[in-house]
C-alpha positions, 0 to 999 in steps of 0.5 A, a space after each residue: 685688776 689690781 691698779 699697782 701691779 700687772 703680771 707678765 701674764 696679764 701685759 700686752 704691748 697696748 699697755 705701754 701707757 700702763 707699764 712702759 715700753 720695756 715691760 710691754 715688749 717682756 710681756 707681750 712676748 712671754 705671752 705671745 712667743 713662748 709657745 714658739 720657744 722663747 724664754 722669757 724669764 717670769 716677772 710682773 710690773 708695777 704700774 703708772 698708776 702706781 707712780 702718779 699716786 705716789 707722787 700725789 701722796 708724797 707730794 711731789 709732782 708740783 715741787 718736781 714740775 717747778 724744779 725742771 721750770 728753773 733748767 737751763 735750756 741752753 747750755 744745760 750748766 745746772 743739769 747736775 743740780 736740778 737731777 740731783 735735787 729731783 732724786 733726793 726727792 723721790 727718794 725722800 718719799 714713802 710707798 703707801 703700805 697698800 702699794 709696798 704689799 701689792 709688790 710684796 705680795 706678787 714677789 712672794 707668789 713669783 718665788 713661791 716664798 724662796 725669796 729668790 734673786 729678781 731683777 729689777 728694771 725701769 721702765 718709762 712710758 715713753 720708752 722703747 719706741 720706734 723713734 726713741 730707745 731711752 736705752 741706759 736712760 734709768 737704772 736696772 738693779 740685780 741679784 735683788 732678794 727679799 723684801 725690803 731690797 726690792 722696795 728700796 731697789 723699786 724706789 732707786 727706780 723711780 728716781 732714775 727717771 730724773 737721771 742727768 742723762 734721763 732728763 737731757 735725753 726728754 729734752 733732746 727728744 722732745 719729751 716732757 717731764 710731767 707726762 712721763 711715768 715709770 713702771 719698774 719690772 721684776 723678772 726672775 734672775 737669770 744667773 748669767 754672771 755665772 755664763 754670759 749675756 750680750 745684746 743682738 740686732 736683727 739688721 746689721 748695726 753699721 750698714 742697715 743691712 736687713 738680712 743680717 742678726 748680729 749677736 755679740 757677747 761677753 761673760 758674766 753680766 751684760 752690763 760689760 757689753 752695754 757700757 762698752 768695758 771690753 771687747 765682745 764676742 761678735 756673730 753674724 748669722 744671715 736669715 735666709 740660709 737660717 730659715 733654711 735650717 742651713 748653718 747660717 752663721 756667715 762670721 765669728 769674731 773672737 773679742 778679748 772679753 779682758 772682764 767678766 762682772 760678777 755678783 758680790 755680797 758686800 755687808 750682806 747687799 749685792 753689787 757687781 765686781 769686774 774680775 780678770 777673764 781666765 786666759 783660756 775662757 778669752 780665747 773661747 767663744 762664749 756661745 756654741 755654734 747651736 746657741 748662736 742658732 737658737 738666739 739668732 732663729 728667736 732674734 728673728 721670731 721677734 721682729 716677725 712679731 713685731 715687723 720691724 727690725 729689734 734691739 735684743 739682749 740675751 743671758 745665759 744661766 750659768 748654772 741652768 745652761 738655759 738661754 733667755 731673751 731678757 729685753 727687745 725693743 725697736 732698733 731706732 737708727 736704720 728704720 728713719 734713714 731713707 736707704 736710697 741717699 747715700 753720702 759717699 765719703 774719700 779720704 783723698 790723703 793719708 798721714 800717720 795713723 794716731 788710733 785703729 778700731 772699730 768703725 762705727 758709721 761711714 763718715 769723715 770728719 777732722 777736728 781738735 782732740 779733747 782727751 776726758 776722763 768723765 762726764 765732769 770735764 765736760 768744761 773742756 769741751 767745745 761744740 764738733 770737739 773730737 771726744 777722746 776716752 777710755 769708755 763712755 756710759 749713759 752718764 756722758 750722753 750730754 756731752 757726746 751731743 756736742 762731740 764732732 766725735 767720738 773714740 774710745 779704748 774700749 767697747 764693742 759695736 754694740 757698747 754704749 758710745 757706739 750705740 749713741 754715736 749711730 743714734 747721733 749720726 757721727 763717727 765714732 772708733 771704739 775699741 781702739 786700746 790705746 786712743 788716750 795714749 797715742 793721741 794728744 790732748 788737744 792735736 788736730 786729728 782726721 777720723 775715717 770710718 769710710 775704710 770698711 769695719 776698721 776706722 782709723 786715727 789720721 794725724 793732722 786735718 787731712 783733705 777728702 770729698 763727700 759726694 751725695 748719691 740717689 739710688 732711687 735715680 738710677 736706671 739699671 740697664 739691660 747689660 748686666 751691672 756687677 761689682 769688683 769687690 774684695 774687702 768682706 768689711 764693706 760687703 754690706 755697704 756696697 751691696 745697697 749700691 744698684 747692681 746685678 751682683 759680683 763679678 768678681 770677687 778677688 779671694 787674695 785679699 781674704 787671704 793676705 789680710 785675715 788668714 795672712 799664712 801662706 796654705 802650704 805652711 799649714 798643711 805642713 806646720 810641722 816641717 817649717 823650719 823657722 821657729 819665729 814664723 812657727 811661734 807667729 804662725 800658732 798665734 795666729 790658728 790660736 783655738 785650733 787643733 787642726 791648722 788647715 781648718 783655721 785657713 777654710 773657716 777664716 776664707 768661707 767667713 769672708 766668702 759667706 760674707 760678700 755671698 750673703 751681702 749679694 744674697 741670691 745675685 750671683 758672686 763669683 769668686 775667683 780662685 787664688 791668683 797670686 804669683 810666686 812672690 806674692 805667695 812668698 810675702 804670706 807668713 811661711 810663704 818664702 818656704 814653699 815658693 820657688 824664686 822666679 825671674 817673670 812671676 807674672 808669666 809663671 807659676 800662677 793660676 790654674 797650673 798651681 792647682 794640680 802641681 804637687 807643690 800647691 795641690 793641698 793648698 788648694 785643696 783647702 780653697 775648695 774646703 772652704 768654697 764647699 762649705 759656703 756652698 753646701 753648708 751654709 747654703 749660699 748656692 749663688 757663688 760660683 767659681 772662676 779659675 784664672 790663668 787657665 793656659 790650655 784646655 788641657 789644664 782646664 779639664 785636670 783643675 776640674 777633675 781636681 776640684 772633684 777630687 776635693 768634693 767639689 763638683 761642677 754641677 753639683 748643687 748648682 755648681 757653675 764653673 767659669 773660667 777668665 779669658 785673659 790668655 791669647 790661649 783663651 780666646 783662640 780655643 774659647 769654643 774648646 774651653 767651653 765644653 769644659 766651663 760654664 762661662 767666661 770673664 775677660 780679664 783685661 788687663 792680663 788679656 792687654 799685657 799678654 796681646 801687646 806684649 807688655 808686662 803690666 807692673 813695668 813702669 817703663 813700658 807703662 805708656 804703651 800699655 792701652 786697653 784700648 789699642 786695636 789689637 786687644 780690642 779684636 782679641 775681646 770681640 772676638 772672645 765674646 763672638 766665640 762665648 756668644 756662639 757657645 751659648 756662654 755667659 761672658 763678662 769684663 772686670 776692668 775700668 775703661 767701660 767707666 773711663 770711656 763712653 766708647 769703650 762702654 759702647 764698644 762692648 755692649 755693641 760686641 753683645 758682652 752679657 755683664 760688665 764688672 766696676 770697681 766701686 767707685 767707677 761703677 755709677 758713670 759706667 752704669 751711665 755709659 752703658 745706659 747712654 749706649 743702649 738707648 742710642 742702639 735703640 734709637 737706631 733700631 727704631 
């Protein structure tokens, strides 16, 4: 073997101690999942050995370990100087004529003599583990052709080892200096400059979430993506329904991708320039429906091979068309947490909001705002300052240990700042465009990233809690416990919470905060008649041909979202619910909605769904409730209509779905109704010949029993889910369900509210019971407490 160079083919993931973990992991996948359909580009590596006789032959390794004697350890204020004098010694050293042939030699046999273009990478063997990424820690170079290149560029390698941010980061983790080495990769060149490149995650980046591959992706070199420069493009592709050869992509968000960075000759050497995107290839994804696949289904060949959740980066050859995996390592934020505990952080106040972005993490925290433009104002900075800047690179890793945290203009979840901020454990907001300039250097700021994906910039230091829950201390009871939940951003957050799936899932959020059209004005674009609300409206379906396809692939991404977060629990969704001025608040609404008196007691629900004034719109639900379900594969959604009046109007809202495909029974098709109507109750025996079950709505079962309308204030005090009448009204509803043979559950918070309430239901033989999120651990305790006294009893 020869004892400078091991060829991919020759490397296996035992040999980190010769090649470093990065060249390891290349190799052993070249070699073990090639047959499987991965690409990995060809390469070989230069070994450890290599570089320990280099230093031996150049003298260096006592200068160098006395060099890093004189660092100070404690505020790191010479780091600079130290880095600097460790590089100008690596690369003041020469290669041993013996050394620079071995790498000529297997760069000859790798292009066959065409002096092709190669990458090259840095490798240490202390890199790429479990519990340290070393991730941007030494430098990569590209687009390297011919020999002397190479050399140089192998030698720049070497020296990265003693980056600032290399050797703060052995610090941080324990490391030392003296035993680490560093291999340099050589891999043929994939021309993604001239197609795209990105990174992917087989868990979910912010919530662990281990069902989950995220891929995101931007066009030209991935460098882009991994500094955080620009917004990405983001998939999220779920494994279950992919392995079931099911279109698994539950989501697609389209980044502004402002940049592409291409290679540059300047005076006969290669570099790298950043170009404005064309227009029309911002507003395109960079990967097609079938691309996503084959990364997302390679994504999962790797971390079956390596069992354990995988940080990956992929090209594309712009000139080939052909996808690459050209790194993977173990992903080293989520595998160390304990996934039972659980810090639940509430803001309890809100102010004006300064920056919106990306979130990063669930925390809170407030602090002073110190605005940097680089690494060198690091002098501005005191410990739990809140960083503010356009974008962070390896090179600020010594300061963001010090941030309280972090925000930036730009960058995606998986850029840089990102990335570190998960490493470090705190919040982070990327991707803000415009941190810098709405916040003041200096100001006291609040940062939320506890509101789902979005996080926000508050003014001032604005009070909240921080509670911590043990999940592995809660007892699940008999009764079925559900979530109420609305918002697919924390989908994957709550599904870790203890639970029995979701009760119901309210389809009006989706709608009011993505899509933000009303359906009809789609089905009926061309017929509106105010040019602005036209010209918003185009903004918006921007990349779509079809309008009324925009409406069903923006609903069945946030449905796919919760189904797939609950995967196989049930989700049931509720229909749309809104009222007629609620409708009307959507863009293009005030057309199609008629004005009424008592919204609440009108055209809403059921009655909408076979009316000629809405029927198309919801034509376009049962389109994206459809492709949730026979597309994507997500067969434990279910449908619930609300409002339904008559058992008439039950039979015609079923017979319509029908019509749009979307058969009860069909693929597993279950069909509930809510019991929230008088009506409901007294004819329940009736409704369930017609549904597959039940879900009483408490609220709307107590205003219309009392006679109250729920939204006035007046009669606020009255209002009482506990008043006798309405409780007779629920048991009774549960007697008629239980009788039926029908599942039958609430959505509402006094079970958490009340112990009595809890104990009224379960004693009534209620099947589930659904809480919002923060009710949900005192009523699973309620019910818990309930059910053993009744088992007392009836010992």
């Amino acid at each position: 073997m020869n004892t400078f160079i091991k060829k991919f083919e020759e490397i296996t993931i035992n040999d980190i101690p010769w090649v470093g973990g990065k060249n390891a992991s290349l190799g052993e996948m070249y070699n073990q999942l090639s047959s499987k359909g991965v690409r990995i580009p060809n390469g070989f590596a230069t070994t450890a050995n290599a570089f320990w006789l280099f230093l031996k032959e150049n003298c260096l390794k006592e200068p160098l370990e006395n060099l890093l004697m004189g660092l100070d350890r404690k505020d790191f204020s010479n780091l600079e100087e130290i880095g600097a004098i460790a590089r100008r010694l690596i690369l003041g050293g020469t290669f041993s004529d013996a050394f620079s042939e071995a790498i000529i030699n297997s760069y000859q046999d790798l292009s066959a003599g065409q002096d092709i273009a190669v990458a090259v990478r840095s490798s240490a063997t202390a890199e790429d583990l479990p519990q340290a990424s070393f991730a941007g820690q030494h430098d990569t170079f590209l687009n390297i052709k011919g020999d002397k290149a190479l050399l140089s560029a192998v030698k720049k390698c070497f020296a990265s080892l003693y980056t600032n941010r290399a050797i703060k980061y052995r610090e941080d983790k324990g490391f030392l200096h003296h035993e680490i080495a560093l291999s340099v990769g050589v891999q043929k060149m994939v021309r993604s400059d001239k197609g795209c490149s990105g990174v992917g995650f087989t868990i979910e980046p912010e919530s662990g979430f281990k069902n989950i591959i995220h891929i995101s992706g931007v066009w030209g070199l991935g460098e882009n993506i991994v500094q955080g420069t620009i917004n990405p493009d983001e998939f999220y592709v779920f494994k279950p329904t992919l392995i079931q050869e099911k279109n698994a992509i539950v989501q697609k968000k389209l980044g502004d991708k402002e940049k592409t960075m291409i290679y540059s000759e300047i005076d006969g050497q290669s570099s790298t320039v950043n170009i404005d995107t064309e227009a029309s290839k911002q507003k395109q994804f960079v990967l097609s429906d079938e691309e996503i696949t084959v990364l997302a289904k390679w994504a999962l060949e790797i971390e079956k091979h390596y069992q354990k959740p995988m940080d990956i980066e992929w090209a594309k050859d712009g000139i080939t068309e052909d996808l690459f995996i050209t790194q993977a390592r173990p992903e080293t934020v989520h595998h160390i947490k304990d996934k039972n505990v659980h810090i639940e952080y509430t803001l309890k106040e809100r102010s004006k909001v300064l920056a919106v972005g990306n979130a990063i993490g669930s925390k809170i925290t407030k602090g002073t705002a110190k605005i940097l433009e680089s690494p060198k104002d690091s002098y501005k900075l005191q410990e739990g300052d809140i960083i503010i800047t356009d974008v962070t690179s390896p090179d600020w890793d010594p300061l963001l240990k010090k941030a309280g945290a972090i925000i930036t203009n730009r960058g995606g979840r998986t850029s840089h700042a990102a990335i570190v901020a998960r490493e470090l454990g705190v919040p982070a907001i990327v991707g803000t465009n415009s941190a810098t300039r709405g916040i003041k250097d200096g100001q006291t700021i609040t940062v939320s990233c506890a509101e789902g994906k979005t996080g926000y910039v508050y003014d001032g230091a604005l009070a909240f809690t921080e509670k911590e829950i043990d999940f592995s201390r809660v007892q699940m009871p008999r009764t079925e416990v559900k979530l109420i939940l609305s918002d697919p951003e924390k989908a994957f957050y709550f599904s870790s919470y203890p639970n029995d799936g979701i009760g119901l899932l309210r389809m009006e959020f989706i709608i009011t905060h993505t899509i933000k059209i009303h359906p009809m004005a789609l089905v009926k674009f061309e017929e509106i008649e105010n040019p602005e609300v036209k010209k918003e409206i185009e903004a918006l379906t921007m990349g779509y041909t079809n309008k009324e396809d925009y409406f069903i692939d923006k609903l069945a991404e946030g449905i796919a979202t919760m189904a797939a977060a609950f995967y196989p629990k049930e989700v049931i969704v509720r229909m749309s619910d809104f009222k007629t001025n609620e409708y009307a608040n959507l863009i293009g609404g005030a057309q199609f909605e008629p004005k009424e008196e008592n919204p609440m007691l009108g055209f809403r629900g059921a009655a909408r769904y076979y009316s000629d004034a809405y029927k198309d719109g919801f034509r376009l639900e049962c389109a994206a409730i459809k492709k949730v379900r026979d597309i994507m594969g997500l067969t434990n959604v279910k449908v619930m209509i609300p409002f339904c009046r008559t058992v008439e109007e039950g039979g015609k809202v079923i017979d319509i779905m029908a019509q749009n495909s979307l058969r009860q029974g069909e693929n597993g098709l279950e069909v509930y109704v809510m019991s929230e109507i008088p009506s409901n109750v007294l004819m329940a025996e009736e409704f369930a010949k017609i549904f597959d079950g039940f879900s009483i709505g408490s609220n709307d079962l107590t205003q219309l029993t009392l006679g109250i309308d729920r939204d006035s204030e007046i009669m606020s005090s009255v209002f009482d889910e506990n008043d006798p009448a309405t409780k007779k009204m629920i048991a009774l509803a549960i007697e008629k369900a239980n009788y039926a043979d029908k599942k039958i559950g609430l959505c509402g918070q006094a079970p958490s509210d009340f112990e009595d309430y809890a104990a009224f239901l379960v004693k009534a033989g209620i099947d589930s019971i659904s809480f919002n999120p923060d009710a949900l651990l005192k009523g699973i305790e309620n019910i818990n407490k309930v059910e053993a006294y009744m088992a007392a009893i009836a010992n």
